[in-house]
Structures are given as structure tokens and as C-alpha cells.
C-alpha positions as CSV (number, residue, x, y, z in Angstrom):
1,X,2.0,2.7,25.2
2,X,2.1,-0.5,26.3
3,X,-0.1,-3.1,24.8
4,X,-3.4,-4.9,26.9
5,X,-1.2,-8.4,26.6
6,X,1.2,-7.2,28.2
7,X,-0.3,-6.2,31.2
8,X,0.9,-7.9,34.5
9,X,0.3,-11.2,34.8
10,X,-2.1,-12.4,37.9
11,X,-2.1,-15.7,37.3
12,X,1.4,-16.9,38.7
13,X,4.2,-15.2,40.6
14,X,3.3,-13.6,44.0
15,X,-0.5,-13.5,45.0
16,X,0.6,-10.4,46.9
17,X,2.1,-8.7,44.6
18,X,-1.2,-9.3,42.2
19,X,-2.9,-7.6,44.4
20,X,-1.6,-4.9,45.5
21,X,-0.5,-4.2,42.0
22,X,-4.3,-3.4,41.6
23,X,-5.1,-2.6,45.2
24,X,-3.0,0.5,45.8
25,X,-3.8,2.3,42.3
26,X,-7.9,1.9,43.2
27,X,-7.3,2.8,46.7
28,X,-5.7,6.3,45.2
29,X,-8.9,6.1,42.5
30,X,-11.4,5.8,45.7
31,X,-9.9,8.8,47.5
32,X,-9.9,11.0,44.1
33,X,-13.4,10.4,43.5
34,X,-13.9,11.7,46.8
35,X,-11.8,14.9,46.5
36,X,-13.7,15.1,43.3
37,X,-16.8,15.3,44.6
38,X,-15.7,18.0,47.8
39,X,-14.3,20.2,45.6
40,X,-17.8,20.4,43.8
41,X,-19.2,20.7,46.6
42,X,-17.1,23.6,48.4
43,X,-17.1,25.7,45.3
44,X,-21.2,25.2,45.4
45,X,-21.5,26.4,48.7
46,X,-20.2,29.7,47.9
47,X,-23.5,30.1,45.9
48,X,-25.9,29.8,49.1
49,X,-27.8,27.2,50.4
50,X,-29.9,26.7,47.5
51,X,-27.2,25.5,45.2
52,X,-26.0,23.3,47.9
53,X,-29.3,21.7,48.0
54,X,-29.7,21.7,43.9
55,X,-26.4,19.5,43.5
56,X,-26.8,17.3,46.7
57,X,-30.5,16.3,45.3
58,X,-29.0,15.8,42.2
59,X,-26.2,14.0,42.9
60,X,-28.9,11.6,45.3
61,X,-30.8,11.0,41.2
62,X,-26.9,11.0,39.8
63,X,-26.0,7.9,42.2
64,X,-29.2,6.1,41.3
65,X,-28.2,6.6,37.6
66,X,-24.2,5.4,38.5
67,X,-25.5,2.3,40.0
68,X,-26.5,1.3,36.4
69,X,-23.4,1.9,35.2
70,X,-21.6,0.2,38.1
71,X,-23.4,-3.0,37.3
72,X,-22.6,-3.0,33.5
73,X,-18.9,-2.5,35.0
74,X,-19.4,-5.4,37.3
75,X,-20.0,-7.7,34.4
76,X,-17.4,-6.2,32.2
77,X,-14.8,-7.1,35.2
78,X,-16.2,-10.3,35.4
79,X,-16.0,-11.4,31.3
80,X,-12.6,-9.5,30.5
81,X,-10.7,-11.1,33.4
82,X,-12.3,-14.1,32.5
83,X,-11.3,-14.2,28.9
84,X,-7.6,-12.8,30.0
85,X,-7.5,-15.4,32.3
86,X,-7.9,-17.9,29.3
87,X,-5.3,-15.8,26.9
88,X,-8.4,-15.1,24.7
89,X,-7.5,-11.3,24.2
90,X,-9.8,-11.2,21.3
91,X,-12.9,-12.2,23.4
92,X,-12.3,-9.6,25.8
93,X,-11.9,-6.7,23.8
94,X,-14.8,-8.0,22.2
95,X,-16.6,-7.5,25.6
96,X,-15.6,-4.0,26.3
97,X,-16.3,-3.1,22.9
98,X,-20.1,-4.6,23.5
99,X,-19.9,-2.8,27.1
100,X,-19.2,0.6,25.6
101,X,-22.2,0.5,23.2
102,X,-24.7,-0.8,26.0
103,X,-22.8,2.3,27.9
104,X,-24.1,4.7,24.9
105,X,-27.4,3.2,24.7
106,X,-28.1,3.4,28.4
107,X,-26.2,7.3,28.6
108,X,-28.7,8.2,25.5
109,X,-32.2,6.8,27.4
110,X,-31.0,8.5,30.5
111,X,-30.4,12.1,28.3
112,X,-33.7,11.9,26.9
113,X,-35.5,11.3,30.3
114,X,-33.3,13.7,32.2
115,X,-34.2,16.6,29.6
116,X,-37.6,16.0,30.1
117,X,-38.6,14.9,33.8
118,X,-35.8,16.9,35.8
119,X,-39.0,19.3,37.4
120,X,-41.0,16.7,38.5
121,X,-38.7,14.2,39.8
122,X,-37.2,17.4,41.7
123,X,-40.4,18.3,43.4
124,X,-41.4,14.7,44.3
125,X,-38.4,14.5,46.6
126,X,-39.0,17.8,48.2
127,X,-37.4,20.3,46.1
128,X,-38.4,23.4,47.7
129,X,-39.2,26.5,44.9
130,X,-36.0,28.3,44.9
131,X,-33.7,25.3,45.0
132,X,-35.7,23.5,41.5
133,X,-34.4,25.7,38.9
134,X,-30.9,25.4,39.9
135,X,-32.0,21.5,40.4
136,X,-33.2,21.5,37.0
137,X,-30.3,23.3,35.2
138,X,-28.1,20.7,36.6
139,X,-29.9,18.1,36.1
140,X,-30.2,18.4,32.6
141,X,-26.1,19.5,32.0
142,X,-25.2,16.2,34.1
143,X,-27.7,13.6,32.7
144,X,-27.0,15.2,28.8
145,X,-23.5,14.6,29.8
146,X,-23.6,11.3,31.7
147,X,-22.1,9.3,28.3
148,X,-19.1,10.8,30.1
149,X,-19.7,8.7,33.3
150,X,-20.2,5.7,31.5
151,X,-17.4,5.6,29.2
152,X,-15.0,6.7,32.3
153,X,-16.8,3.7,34.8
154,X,-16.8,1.4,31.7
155,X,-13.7,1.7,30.3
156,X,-11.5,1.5,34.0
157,X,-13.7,-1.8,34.3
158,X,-12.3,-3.1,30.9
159,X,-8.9,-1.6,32.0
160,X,-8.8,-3.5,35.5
161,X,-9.7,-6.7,33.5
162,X,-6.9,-6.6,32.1
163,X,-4.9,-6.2,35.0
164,X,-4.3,-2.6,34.3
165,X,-5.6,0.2,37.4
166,X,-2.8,2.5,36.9
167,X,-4.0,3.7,33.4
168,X,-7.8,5.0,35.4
169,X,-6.1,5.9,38.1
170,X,-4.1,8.5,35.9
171,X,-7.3,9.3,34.4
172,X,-9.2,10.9,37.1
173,X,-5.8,12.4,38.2
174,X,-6.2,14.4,35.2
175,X,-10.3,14.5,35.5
176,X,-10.0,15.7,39.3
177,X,-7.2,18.3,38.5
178,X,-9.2,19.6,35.6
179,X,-12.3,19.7,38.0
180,X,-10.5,21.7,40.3
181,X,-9.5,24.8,37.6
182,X,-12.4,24.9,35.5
183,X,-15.1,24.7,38.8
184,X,-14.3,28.5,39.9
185,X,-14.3,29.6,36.3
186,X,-17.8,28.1,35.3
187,X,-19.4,28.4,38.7
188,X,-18.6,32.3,39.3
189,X,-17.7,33.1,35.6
190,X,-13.6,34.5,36.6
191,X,-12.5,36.1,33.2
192,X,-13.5,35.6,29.9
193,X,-16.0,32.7,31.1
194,X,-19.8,33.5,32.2
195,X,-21.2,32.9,35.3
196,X,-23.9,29.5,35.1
197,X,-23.3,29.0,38.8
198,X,-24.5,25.6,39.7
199,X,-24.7,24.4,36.1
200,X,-21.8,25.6,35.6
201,X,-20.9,22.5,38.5
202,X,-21.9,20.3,36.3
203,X,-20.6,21.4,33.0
204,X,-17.3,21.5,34.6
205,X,-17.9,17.7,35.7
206,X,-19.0,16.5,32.1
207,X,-15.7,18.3,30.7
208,X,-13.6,16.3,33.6
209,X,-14.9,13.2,33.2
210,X,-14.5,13.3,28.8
211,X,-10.9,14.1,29.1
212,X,-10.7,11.3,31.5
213,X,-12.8,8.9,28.7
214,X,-10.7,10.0,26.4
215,X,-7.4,9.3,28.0
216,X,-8.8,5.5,28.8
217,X,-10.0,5.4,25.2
218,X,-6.7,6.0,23.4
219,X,-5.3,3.4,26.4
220,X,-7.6,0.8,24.7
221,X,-7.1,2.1,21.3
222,X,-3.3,1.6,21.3
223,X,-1.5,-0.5,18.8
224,X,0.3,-3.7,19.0
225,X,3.9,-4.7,18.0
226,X,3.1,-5.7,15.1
227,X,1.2,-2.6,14.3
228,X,-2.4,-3.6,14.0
229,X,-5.0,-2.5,16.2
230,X,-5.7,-4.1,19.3
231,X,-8.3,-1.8,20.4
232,X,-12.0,-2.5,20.4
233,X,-14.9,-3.8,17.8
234,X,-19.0,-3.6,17.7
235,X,-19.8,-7.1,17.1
236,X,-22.9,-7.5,14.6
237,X,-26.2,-9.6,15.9
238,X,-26.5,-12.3,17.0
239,X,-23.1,-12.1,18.9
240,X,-22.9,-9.1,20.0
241,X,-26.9,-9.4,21.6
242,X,-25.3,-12.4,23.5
243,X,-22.7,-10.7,25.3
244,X,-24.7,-7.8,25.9
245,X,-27.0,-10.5,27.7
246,X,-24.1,-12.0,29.6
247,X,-23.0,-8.4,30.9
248,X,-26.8,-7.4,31.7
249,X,-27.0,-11.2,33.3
250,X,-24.1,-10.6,35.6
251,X,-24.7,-6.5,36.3
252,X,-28.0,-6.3,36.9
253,X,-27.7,-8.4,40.4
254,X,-24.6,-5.9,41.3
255,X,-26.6,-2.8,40.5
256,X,-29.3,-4.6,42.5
257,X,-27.1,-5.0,45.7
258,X,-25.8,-1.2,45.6
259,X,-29.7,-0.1,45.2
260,X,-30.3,-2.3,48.3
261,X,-26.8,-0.4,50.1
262,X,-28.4,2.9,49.0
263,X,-32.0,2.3,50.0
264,X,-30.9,0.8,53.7
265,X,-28.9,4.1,53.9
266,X,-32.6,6.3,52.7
267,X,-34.8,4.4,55.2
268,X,-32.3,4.6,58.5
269,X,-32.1,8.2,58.1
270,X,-36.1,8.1,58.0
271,X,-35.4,6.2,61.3
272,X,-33.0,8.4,62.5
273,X,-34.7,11.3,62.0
274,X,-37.1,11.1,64.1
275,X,-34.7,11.7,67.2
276,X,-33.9,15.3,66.1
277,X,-31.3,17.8,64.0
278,X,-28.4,16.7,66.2
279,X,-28.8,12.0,65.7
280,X,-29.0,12.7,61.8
281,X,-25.2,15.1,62.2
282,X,-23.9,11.8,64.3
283,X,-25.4,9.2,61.4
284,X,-24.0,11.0,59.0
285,X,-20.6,11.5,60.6
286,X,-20.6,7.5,60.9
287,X,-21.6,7.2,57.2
288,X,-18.8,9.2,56.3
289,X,-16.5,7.3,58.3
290,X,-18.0,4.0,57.4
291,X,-16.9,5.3,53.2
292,X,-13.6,6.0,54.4
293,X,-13.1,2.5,55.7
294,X,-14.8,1.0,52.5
295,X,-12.8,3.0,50.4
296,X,-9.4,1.0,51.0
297,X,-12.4,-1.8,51.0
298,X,-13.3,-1.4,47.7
299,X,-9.9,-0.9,46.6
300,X,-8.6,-4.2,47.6
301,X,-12.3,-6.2,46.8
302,X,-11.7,-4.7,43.2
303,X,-8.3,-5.9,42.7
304,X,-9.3,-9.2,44.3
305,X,-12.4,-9.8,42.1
306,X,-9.8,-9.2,39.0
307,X,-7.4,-11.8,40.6
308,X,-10.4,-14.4,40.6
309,X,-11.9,-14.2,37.6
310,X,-8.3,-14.3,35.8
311,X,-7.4,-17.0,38.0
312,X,-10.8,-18.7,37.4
313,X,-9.9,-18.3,33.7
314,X,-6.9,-20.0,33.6
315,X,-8.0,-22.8,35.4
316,X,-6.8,-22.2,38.9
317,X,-9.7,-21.7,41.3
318,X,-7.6,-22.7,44.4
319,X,-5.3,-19.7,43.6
320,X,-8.5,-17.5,43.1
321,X,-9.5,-18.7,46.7
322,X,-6.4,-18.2,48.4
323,X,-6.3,-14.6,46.9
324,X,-9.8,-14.0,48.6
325,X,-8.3,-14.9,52.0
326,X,-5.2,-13.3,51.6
327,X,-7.2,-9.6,50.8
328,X,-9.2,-10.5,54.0
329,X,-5.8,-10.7,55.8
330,X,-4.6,-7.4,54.5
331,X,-8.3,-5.5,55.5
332,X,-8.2,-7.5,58.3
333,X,-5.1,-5.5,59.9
334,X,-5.9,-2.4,58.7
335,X,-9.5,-2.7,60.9
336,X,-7.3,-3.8,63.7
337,X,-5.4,-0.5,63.5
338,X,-8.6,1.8,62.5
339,X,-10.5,-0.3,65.5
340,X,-7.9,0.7,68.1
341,X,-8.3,4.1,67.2
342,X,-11.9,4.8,67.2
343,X,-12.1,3.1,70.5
344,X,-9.2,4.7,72.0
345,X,-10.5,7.9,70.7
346,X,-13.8,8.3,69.9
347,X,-14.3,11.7,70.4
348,X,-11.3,13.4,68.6
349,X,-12.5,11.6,65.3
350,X,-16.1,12.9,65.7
351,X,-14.8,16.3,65.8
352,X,-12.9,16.2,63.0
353,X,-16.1,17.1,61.8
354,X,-18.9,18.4,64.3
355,X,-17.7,19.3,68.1
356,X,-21.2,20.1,69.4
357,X,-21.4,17.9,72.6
358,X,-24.6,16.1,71.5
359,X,-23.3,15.2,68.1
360,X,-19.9,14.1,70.0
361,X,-21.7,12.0,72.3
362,X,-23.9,10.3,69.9
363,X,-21.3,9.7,67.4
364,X,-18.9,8.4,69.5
365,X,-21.5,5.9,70.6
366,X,-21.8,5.4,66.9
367,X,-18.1,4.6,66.6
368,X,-18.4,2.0,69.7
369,X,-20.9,0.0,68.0
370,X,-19.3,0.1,64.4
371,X,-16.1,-1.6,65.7
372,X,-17.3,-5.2,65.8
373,X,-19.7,-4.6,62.3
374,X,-15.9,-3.4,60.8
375,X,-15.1,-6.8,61.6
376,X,-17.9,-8.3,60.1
377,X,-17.4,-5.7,56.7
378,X,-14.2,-7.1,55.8
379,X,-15.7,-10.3,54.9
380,X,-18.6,-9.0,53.5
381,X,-17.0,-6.1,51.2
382,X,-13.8,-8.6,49.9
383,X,-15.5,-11.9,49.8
384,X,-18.7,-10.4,47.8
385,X,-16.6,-8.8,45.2
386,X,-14.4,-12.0,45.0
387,X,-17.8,-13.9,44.2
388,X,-19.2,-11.5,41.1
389,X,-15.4,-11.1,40.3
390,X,-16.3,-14.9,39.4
391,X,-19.6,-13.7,37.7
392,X,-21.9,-14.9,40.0
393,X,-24.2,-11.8,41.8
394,X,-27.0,-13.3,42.7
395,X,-26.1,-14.7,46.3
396,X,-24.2,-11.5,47.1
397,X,-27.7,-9.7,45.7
398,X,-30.0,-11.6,48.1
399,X,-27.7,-11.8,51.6
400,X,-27.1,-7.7,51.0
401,X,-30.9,-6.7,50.3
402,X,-31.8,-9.4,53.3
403,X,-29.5,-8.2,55.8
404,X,-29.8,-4.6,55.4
405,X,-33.2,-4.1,54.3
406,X,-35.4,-7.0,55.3
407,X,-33.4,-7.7,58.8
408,X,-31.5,-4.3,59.5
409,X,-34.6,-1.7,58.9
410,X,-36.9,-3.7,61.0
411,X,-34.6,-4.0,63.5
412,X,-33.8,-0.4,63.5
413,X,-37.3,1.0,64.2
414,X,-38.0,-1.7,66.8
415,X,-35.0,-1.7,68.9
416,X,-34.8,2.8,68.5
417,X,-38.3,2.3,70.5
418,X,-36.3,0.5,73.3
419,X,-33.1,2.0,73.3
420,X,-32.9,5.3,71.3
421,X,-30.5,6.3,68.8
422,X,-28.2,3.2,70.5
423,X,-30.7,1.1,69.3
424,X,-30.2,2.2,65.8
425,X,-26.3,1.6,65.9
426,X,-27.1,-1.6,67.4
427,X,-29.2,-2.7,64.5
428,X,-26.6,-1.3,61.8
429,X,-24.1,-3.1,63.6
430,X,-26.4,-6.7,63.5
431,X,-27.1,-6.3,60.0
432,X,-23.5,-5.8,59.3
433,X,-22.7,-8.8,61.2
434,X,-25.1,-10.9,59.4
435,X,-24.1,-9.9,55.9
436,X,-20.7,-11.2,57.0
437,X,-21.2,-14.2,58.1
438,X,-24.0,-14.7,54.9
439,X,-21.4,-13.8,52.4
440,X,-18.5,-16.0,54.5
441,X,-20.5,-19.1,54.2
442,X,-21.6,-18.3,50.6
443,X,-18.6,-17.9,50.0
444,X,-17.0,-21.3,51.5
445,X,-19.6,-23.5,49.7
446,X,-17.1,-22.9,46.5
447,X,-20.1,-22.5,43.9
448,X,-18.5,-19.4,42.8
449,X,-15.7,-21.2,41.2
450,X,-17.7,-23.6,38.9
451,X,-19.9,-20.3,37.8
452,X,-19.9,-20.4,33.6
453,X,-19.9,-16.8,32.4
């Protein structure tokens, strides 16, 4: 196994090739995750419409619970690529080592709470009576289990640091495929295995998502030429309190920004909702379109927020910069291409998923308003990750939870009193323009690259 110095190089040679070399692996990661989570899903909906409901309530609690662990990825990114960036190996296993026990520690709080509170919590989003003890079965499999969740986001963040996104992405191959044979036999009990339906679901997922850890793991664990170890270490107080304060200082504004994402998306379907069964199929058939676009998104932001901080690291923030504006270039022509396309035919890629005639009108309505805000997102999602890749979340923190929440909600209720459900895709579609242009001018002010970490 190849050592963590010598991963690739993203500090000289081709920008492009430094990013795709990260890009296309956590594209492929993106689209796992989400075959991961409709496999789940389809083998659950065998069970009846009470499991369905179980897991997708859960897995609304799960995401709340991932966005912690996203943000002590964000500042693992951000202090690994760093510390590459500087040749300080050391450091930077030093940093995922730290990562992984505030992992453990947070994985431990959320077992204890998830064994105890999964009834109420269930109930006080609107669990009805035969959907809560399914709810609360998985519940407590997924939440015992979620170490699992944060090793897997915790270690690919330390791995990506390093310029590495092949070794994750060839973890949750193996995580999804495992997924995929032991769901039927857990779910419906085939063979020798017993039947624990909808926590079987989520025992299956906890297996998956260990073998995955443990693949990353030995990644980390492998041994130099030389033979020693160059794997990971628990530092002892006070250092190890200091970089668990770094990570938290960087994280907690990312976590804070995918809460805001997550509660814009909670209070326009309140919106939404209002106009009937057949506007919440069309907002939903947009959101999943709008992940499908941020999934090649996300891809290319994640590799571009390694590029940075390494960059930043070794003393070359112009080359950080340019890497920013390149990504942007690269999204940009894919949203050329998927704009075409959704103006062109509206219609045919609304029923790829629903062809009732209201839902088709509505959501290609939808689709004709989310052109221009595509525009807007390729700023926003590849310039905002290129800002915490340097460490610094706050700015990308306040224009996300000002745009979407304190503009975009507002604007929604008001302007669906004038113009319907158009008025709703209006205001999406401002909101998305405005965190663009926020996060472009934050962005070319250039504070990012002086950002100490």
C-alpha cells in the first residue's frame, strides 16, 4: 500500500490534473451514496408504508446527526491539507488521529441519547402509532452504530487531505455492494438469517459502513519504507485539546451552513404545502434534481477545497485562487449542457419520475426557474468550499443562513400569495442568486488566503 507522502502532489504540475485527480473519484463517491441510500430504501418499501415512513423519519434525525460529522470533516480537510501543504506529515496525522477520537466521543454521546429518546423525538415530528416502533428499532440500531458513520466521513476527510479520494471511493464501493447483499437477508430474514425487517435496514447499514472504516483504517495504518508506522497517534493534553479546538473552530460554522441548507429545505415545503398533494411531488422532483446537479458540485468543490488549503500550505495562494476559477470553469459547462436540456425539455425530465399532468406542469415550471439559480450555484457550491478548504467558515456560514433562510423563506411566503407555487420557484431561484453573488464577492476580497488555521 502506498504510503500518505506519497500521495499526488497538488502543489505543482497541472492545476487540472489536481483536480480532477480528486474530482472524478468524489463525483463516483456522491453517486454511491446515493445508490446506497435507494437500495435501502426499495428493499424497505417491500415492508409497507410504515417502514417506509420509520426509515425516512429516521434518516431526516440521521442527516441532523451527519451534519456534525460533516463539520468535524470540514476541519479535518482544512488542517491535513494544510499541514501537507507544508510537508509537515507529522502534523497531519496528528490531526486525523485527534479527529477520530472527537469522532468516538461525539458517536458515543449520540448512542447514549439515541437509546434513550428515540420514542419521543419520533412522536414530536408526527410519528403516527404504527410507524414508532419500527422508528424506534431503527433508531436505536443506527445511532448505536453511528461510530461507523463517523469513522467512514472522518477518515475520507483525512484521506482527501492527503490528496488521496480513490482509497474512500473504494471504500463505499465495497460498503454499497455489501449493502446491497446483506439488505434482503436482514430485512426479510432469506436463509439461515431472521427476519428484523426495518432494523434489519439499519443493521445492514452499520455492518456496510464498518467494513468501509475499516478498509480506510488500514489505508491510514499502512507502513512506510522504512518500516515504521506512519499511521495515526492520540496526542496527550494540552495538545491534543488544541487541535481538537482548531477542528471544532473550523467545523462547527460548516455544520452550521448545512443546518441552514437543511432547515430552508424544512420550511419551503411548509410553504409548499399549502398548495396541495400534487406542488409538494413537483418540489420534491426539483430537490432531487437540484442533488443531482450538486452532486458533480460537491465533487469538484471537495477536490478544490483540498487543492487550496495544500496550496495555501505551501505558500502559493495565487495557485489556490486560480484552482477556484478553474473548478468554476469546469461546473460552469457542465450547467451550460444540463441548462439546455431542462429548457429544451422540461417535461421528459419531470417524468422520469411522476407523469401526472399537474406534477408535469408544475415541475417543469420548477425547472424554468432553476436554470438561471444553476448559474448562480456554481459559484456558490465551488467558491464556498474553496473558502473553508482555507479554514475559514464563517462568511460562507452567514451568506448561506442569510440567503436561504432570512431572504429566501420570507420571500417564499410573500411572493406564493401573489403568484402561487411560481412564486415559490421564484424565490428559491432569488435566494440562489444572492448566495452566489454573496459567496463571489467574499470570495474576491482574498481574506481567505491570509486565514491562520
Amino acid at each position: 500500500m502506498r504510503t500518505l507522502e506519497a500521495r499526488k502532489d497538488l502543489t505543482s504540475g497541472s492545476l487540472a490534473k489536481s483536480i480532477w485527480h480528486l474530482a472524478v473519484p468524489l463525483v463516483v463517491q456522491g453517486a454511491l451514496m446515493d445508490v446506497f441510500n435507494l437500495v435501502d430504501m426499495i428493499f424497505v418499501g417491500r415492508l409497507g408504508a410504515s417502514a417506509i415512513a420509520a426509515v425516512s423519519i429516521g434518516g431526516v434525525l440521521m442527516g441532523l446527526i451527519r451534519m456534525l460529522a460533516m463539520g468535524i470533516s470540514t476541519g479535518t480537510v482544512a488542517l491535513v491539507s494544510r499541514f501537507v501543504g507544508q510537508k509537515n506529515h507529522e502534523a497531519a496525522r496528528d490531526v486525523v488521529g485527534q479527529s477520530l477520537v472527537l469522532s468516538v466521543a461525539c458517536s458515543v454521546v449520540v448512542a447514549i441519547l439515541g437509546w434513550i429518546f428515540p420514542e419521543p423525538v419520533l412522536r414530536l415530528l408526527g410519528a403516527a402509532d404504527d410507524v414508532v416502533p419500527q422508528g424506534v428499532a431503527y433508531l436505536r440500531v443506527v445511532c448505536v452504530g453511528s461510530i461507523t458513520m463517523f469513522l467512514t466521513l472522518t477518515l475520507s476527510a483525512g484521506m482527501r487531505g492527503f490528496g488521496d479520494a480513490v482509497t474512500p471511493m473504494w471504500a463505499l464501493g465495497v460498503a454499497s455492494l455489501l449493502n446491497v447483499g446483506l439488505d434482503p437477508l436482514l430485512i426479510f430474514g432469506w436463509g439461515p438469517f431472521p427476519r428484523w425487517e426495518v432494523a434489519g435496514s439499519a443493521i445492514a447499514t452499520v455492518i456496510s459502513r464498518a467494513a468501509g472504516a475499516g478498509i480506510l483504517l488500514a489505508a491510514l495504518m499502512g507502513r512506510r519504507g522504512d518500516g515504521r508506522p506512519s499511521g495515526l497517534r492520540v496526542l496527550p493534553r494540552p495538545d491534543g485539546e488544541r487541535y481538537f479546538a482548531r477542528i471544532m473552530r473550523i467545523g462547527s460554522f460548516s455544520a452550521l451552513r448545512m443546518l441552514s441548507m437543511n432547515l430552508s429545505r424544512l420550511f419551503l415545503v411548509s410553504i409548499v404545502a399549502v398548495f396541495g398533494t400534487f406542488a409538494v411531488a413537483a418540489f420534491g422532483i426539483g430537490l432531487r434534481v437540484r442533488i443531482f446537479v450538486m452532486v458533480l458540485g460537491f465533487g469538484l468543490a471537495d477536490a478544490t477545497a483540498v487543492v487550496v488549503g495544500q496550496n495555501l500550505g505551501a505558500g502559493k495562494p495565487e495557485r489556490a485562487e486560480r484552482s477556484a476559477w478553474l473548478s468554476v470553469g469546469y461546473l460552469g459547462a457542465v450547467v451550460v449542457l444540463l441548462s439546455a436540456v431542462f429548457l429544451a425539455f422540461p417535461r421528459v425530465v419531470v417524468g422520469l419520475f411522476n407523469t401526472d399532468p399537474e406534477v408535469l406542469d408544475m415541475g417543469s415550471r420548477y425547472l424554468r426557474f432553476f436554470v438561471p439559480a444553476l448559474f448562480a450555484l456554481n459559484f456558490a457550491i465551488v467558491l464556498a468550499r474553496a473558502i473553508e478548504g482555507a479554514g475559514d467558515t464563517l462568511p460562507t456560514m452567514v451568506i448561506t443562513a442569510v440567503c436561504l433562510i432570512a431572504v429566501g423563506i420570507p420571500l417564499a411566503w410573500w411572493f406564493s400569495r401573489l403568484w402561487g407555487t411560481d412564486g415559490i420557484w421564484a424565490a428559491i431561484m432569488t435566494a440562489d442568486i444572492l448566495q452566489g453573488l454573496g459567496t463571489t464577492f467574499v470570495f474576491r476580497l482574498g481574506r481567505w488566503k491570509g486565514k491562520r488555521v
